[in-house]
C-alpha positions in Angstrom: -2.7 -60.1 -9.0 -2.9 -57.4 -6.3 -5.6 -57.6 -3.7 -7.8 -54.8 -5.4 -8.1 -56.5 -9.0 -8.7 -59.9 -6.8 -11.8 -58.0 -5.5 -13.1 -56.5 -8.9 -12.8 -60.1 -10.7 -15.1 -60.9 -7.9 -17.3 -58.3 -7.6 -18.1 -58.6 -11.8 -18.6 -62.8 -11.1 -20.4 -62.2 -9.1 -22.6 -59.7 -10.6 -22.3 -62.1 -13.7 -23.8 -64.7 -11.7 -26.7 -63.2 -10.3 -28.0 -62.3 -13.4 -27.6 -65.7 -15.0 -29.1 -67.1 -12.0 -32.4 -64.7 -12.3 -32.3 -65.2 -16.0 -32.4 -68.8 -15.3 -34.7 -68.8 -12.5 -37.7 -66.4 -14.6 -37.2 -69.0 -17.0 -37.5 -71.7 -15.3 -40.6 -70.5 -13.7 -42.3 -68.4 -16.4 -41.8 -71.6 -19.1 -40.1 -69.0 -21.3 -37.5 -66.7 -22.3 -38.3 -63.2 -22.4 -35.6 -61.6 -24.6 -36.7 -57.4 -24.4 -36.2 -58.3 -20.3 -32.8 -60.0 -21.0 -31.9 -57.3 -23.4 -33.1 -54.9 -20.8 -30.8 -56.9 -17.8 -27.5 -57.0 -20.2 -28.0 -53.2 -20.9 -28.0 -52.8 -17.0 -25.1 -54.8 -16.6 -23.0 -53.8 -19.5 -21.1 -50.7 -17.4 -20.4 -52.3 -14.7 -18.7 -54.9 -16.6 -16.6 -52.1 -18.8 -16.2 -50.3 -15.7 -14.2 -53.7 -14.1 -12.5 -54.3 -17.4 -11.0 -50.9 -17.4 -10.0 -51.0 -13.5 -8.4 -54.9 -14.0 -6.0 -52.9 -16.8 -5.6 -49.8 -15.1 -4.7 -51.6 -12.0 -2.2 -53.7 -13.2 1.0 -54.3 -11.4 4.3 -52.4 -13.4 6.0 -55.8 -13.0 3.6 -57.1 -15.2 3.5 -54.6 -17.9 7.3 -55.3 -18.1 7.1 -58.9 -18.2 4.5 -58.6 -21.2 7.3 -56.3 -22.8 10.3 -58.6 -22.1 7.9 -61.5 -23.7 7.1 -59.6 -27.0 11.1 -58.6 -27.4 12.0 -62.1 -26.6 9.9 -63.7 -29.5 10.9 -60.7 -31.6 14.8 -61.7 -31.2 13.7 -65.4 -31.7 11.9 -64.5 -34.8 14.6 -62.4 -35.8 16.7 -65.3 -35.7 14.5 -68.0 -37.9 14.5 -65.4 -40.2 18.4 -64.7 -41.0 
Protein backbone atom coordinates (compact mmCIF):
# COMPACT_ATOMS: atom_id res chain seq x y z
CA UNK A 1 0.00 0.00 0.00
CA UNK A 2 1.78 3.24 -1.07
CA UNK A 3 2.10 6.07 1.42
CA UNK A 4 -0.83 8.16 -0.13
CA UNK A 5 -3.60 5.37 0.08
CA UNK A 6 -2.03 4.75 3.81
CA UNK A 7 -3.13 8.38 4.38
CA UNK A 8 -6.71 8.22 2.69
CA UNK A 9 -7.63 4.92 4.77
CA UNK A 10 -6.88 7.14 7.56
CA UNK A 11 -8.23 10.26 6.81
CA UNK A 12 -11.95 8.32 5.95
CA UNK A 13 -11.37 6.29 9.66
CA UNK A 14 -10.97 8.74 10.89
CA UNK A 15 -13.74 10.76 9.63
CA UNK A 16 -15.76 7.50 10.23
CA UNK A 17 -14.92 7.71 13.76
CA UNK A 18 -15.78 11.11 14.55
CA UNK A 19 -19.09 10.76 13.46
CA UNK A 20 -19.83 7.57 15.32
CA UNK A 21 -18.36 9.12 18.34
CA UNK A 22 -20.82 12.36 18.08
CA UNK A 23 -23.56 10.07 17.11
CA UNK A 24 -22.85 8.22 20.22
CA UNK A 25 -22.08 11.02 22.35
CA UNK A 26 -25.77 13.17 21.41
CA UNK A 27 -27.15 9.87 22.29
CA UNK A 28 -25.75 9.34 25.13
CA UNK A 29 -26.60 12.71 26.41
CA UNK A 30 -29.92 13.57 24.77
CA UNK A 31 -31.45 9.79 26.01
CA UNK A 32 -32.22 9.30 22.32
CA UNK A 33 -31.58 8.73 18.82
CA UNK A 34 -32.45 11.29 16.49
CA UNK A 35 -32.61 9.61 13.07
CA UNK A 36 -33.42 13.00 10.50
CA UNK A 37 -29.88 14.38 12.33
CA UNK A 38 -28.13 10.92 11.62
CA UNK A 39 -29.71 10.84 8.20
CA UNK A 40 -28.63 14.43 7.83
CA UNK A 41 -24.65 13.50 9.26
CA UNK A 42 -24.50 10.24 6.72
CA UNK A 43 -25.58 12.52 3.82
CA UNK A 44 -22.61 14.91 4.89
CA UNK A 45 -20.33 12.18 5.07
CA UNK A 46 -21.35 10.05 2.17
CA UNK A 47 -18.77 12.07 -0.50
CA UNK A 48 -16.12 12.00 1.27
CA UNK A 49 -16.30 8.37 1.73
CA UNK A 50 -16.91 7.80 -2.26
CA UNK A 51 -14.42 10.35 -2.79
CA UNK A 52 -11.61 7.91 -0.64
CA UNK A 53 -13.10 4.87 -2.26
CA UNK A 54 -12.37 6.14 -5.71
CA UNK A 55 -8.74 7.59 -4.78
CA UNK A 56 -7.88 3.93 -2.78
CA UNK A 57 -8.58 2.30 -6.57
CA UNK A 58 -7.32 4.90 -8.59
CA UNK A 59 -4.25 4.91 -6.59
CA UNK A 60 -3.40 1.52 -6.67
CA UNK A 61 0.06 0.27 -7.35
CA UNK A 62 0.42 -1.45 -11.15
CA UNK A 63 2.05 -4.35 -9.36
CA UNK A 64 -1.04 -4.95 -7.77
CA UNK A 65 -3.35 -4.78 -10.64
CA UNK A 66 -1.09 -7.47 -12.18
CA UNK A 67 -1.02 -9.71 -9.36
CA UNK A 68 -5.00 -9.64 -9.22
CA UNK A 69 -4.66 -10.66 -13.06
CA UNK A 70 -2.09 -13.38 -12.67
CA UNK A 71 -4.55 -14.72 -9.68
CA UNK A 72 -7.82 -14.75 -11.85
CA UNK A 73 -5.69 -16.65 -14.88
CA UNK A 74 -4.20 -18.97 -12.37
CA UNK A 75 -7.69 -20.26 -11.10
CA UNK A 76 -8.85 -20.08 -14.67
CA UNK A 77 -6.04 -22.75 -15.78
CA UNK A 78 -6.82 -24.66 -12.49
CA UNK A 79 -10.45 -24.73 -13.37
CA UNK A 80 -9.67 -25.48 -16.77
CA UNK A 81 -8.07 -28.45 -15.54
CA UNK A 82 -10.87 -30.04 -13.10
CA UNK A 83 -12.91 -29.62 -15.97
CA UNK A 84 -11.12 -31.83 -18.80
Amino acid sequence: MTHAREYIAWGAGILLWIFGLSILLSTIAFGYLDWPTVRHMALVLMPGLVLAAIFLFVLKRPEDLKAGEQKVAHVGRALRERTT
